[in-house]
C-alpha positions, 0 to 999 in steps of 0.5 A, spaced: 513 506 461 506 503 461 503 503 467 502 497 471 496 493 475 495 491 481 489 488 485 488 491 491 483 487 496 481 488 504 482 482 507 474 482 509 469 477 511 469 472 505 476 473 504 479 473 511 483 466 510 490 467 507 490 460 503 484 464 500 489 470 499 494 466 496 491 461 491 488 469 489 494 472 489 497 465 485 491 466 479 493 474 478 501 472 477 497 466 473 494 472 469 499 478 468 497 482 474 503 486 477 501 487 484 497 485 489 496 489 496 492 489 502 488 494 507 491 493 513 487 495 519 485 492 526 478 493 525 473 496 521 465 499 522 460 496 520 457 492 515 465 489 516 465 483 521 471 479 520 478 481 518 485 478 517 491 479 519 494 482 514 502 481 514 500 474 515 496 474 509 502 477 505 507 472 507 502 467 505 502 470 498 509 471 498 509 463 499 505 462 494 508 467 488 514 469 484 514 475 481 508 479 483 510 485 488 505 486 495 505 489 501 499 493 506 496 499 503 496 502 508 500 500 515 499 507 520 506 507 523 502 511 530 499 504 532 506 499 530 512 499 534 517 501 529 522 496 531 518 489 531 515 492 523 522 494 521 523 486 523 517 484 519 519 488 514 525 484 513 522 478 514 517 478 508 522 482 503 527 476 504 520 471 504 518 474 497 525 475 495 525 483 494 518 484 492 515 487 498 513 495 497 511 499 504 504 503 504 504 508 510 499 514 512 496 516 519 491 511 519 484 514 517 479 517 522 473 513 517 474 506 519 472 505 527 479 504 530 482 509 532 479 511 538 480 502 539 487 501 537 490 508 536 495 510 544 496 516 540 488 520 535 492 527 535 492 528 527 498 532 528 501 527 532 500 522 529 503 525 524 510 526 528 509 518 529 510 517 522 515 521 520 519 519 526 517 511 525 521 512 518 526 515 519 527 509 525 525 504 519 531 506 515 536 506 520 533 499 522 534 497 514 541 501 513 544 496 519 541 497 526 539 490 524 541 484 520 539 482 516 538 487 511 533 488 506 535 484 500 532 491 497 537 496 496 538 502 498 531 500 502 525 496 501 520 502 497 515 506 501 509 509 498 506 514 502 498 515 502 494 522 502 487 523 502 485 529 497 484 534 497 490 535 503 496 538 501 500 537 507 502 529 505 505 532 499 512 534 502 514 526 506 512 523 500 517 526 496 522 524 501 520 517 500 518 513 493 511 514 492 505 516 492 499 513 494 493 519 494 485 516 496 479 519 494 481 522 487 476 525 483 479 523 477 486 523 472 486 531 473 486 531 480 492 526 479 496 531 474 495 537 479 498 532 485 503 530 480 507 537 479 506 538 485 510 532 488 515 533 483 517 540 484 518 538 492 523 533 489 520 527 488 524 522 483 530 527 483 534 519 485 529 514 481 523 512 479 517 516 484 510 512 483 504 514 483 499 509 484 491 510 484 485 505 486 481 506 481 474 504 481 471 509 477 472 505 471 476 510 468 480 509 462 487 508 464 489 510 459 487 517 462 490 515 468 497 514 465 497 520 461 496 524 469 503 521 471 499 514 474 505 509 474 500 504 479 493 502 477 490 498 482 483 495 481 479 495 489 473 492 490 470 496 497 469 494 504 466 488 501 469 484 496 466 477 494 471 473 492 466 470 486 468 478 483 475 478 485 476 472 481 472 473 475 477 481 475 482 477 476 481 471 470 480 478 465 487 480 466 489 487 467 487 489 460 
């Protein structure tokens, strides 16, 4: 199956308007992109000065789009309500139509929000947030609260982990995908991979594995590592200018 490509951008500085976002995100359906997804962070250190939300933005690029699949890459379940993100969730998979993938992960300790944002910093309890944040998420999906997802059996969860960390592995095989940060390259992916798959992973489906590549590697090479996701990022400052020259290059 050939491995599909997406933009993966921070709605930062230059791309903090949504009508900004959404005519971006028009131009990649335009081109044959398959995805387009956001950083979702509150706030960021420096040189980052301004942010979007981004669930705003992703209703706006729902608004705007038919077929490219979206979603925040990633939301930290330890900051969120569980309940008012199971309500947003809903929401946005019926504004676009079952094209909503969840990203989650603890929340990095490299972005300047933790110690601003977070009730709880504790990795191991964050850890229990958002495992206990999941189980909740599904429960709300399975008919706690109308509506349901249009997705069934539930909107798709990718679950983030930075490499070389092993111990993000075992929720990802519980969920649908997995989303590994900082990759040293397509052999590190293979390694992740075996791993995920001999936990169970993909035993119900399809398992993606995604990857943010901006190394310029082949995809080729990713793909032949198990890739079912390449995203192309652009960094904590992204120009609109190269986002669209990306864009109107089409995913190749």
């Amino acid at each position: 199956m050939a491995v599909k490509r997406g933009i993966f951008l921070a709605p930062f500085d230059e791309l903090v308007d949504p009508r900004t976002l959404a005519d971006l995100a028009r131009a990649a359906e335009e081109h044959g992109w398959d995805g387009f997804f956001l950083w979702d962070h509150l706030s960021y250190r420096a040189p980052v000065r301004a942010l979007a939300d981004p669930w705003v933005a992703l209703a706006a690029i729902a608004s705007a789009t038919e077929r490219l699949r979206l979603g925040p890459l990633v939301t930290p379940l330890a900051r969120r309500r569980v309940a008012k993100l199971a309500r947003e969730t809903v929401t946005l998979d019926h504004l676009s139509a079952g094209r909503l993938t969840l990203g989650v992960g603890l929340g990095s300790e490299k972005t300047g929000e933790l110690e601003e944002h977070y009730e709880v910093t504790d990795p191991r309890e964050r850890a229990r947030l958002l495992d206990r944040g999941l189980d909740r998420l599904a429960a709300y999906w399975g008919g706690d609260f109308e509506p349901l997802p249009v997705q069934r059996p539930r909107i798709p969860v990718w679950v983030a982990a930075r490499w070389p960390h092993r111990r993000p592995l075992r929720r990802a095989a519980r969920w649908d995908g997995l989303f590994p940060i900082d990759l040293p390259g397509p052999d590190a992916l293979a390694e992740l991979a075996d791993e995920v798959r001999a936990l169970g992973a993909g035993r119900d489906g399809r398992f993606d594995l995604v990857v943010d590549d901006e190394t310029g590697t082949d995809p080729e090479e990713w793909a032949a590592a198990g890739a079912t996701w390449l995203l192309t990022g652009f960094g904590l400052e992204p120009r609109e200018a190269d986002v669209r020259a990306t864009i109107s290059s089409g995913p190749g």
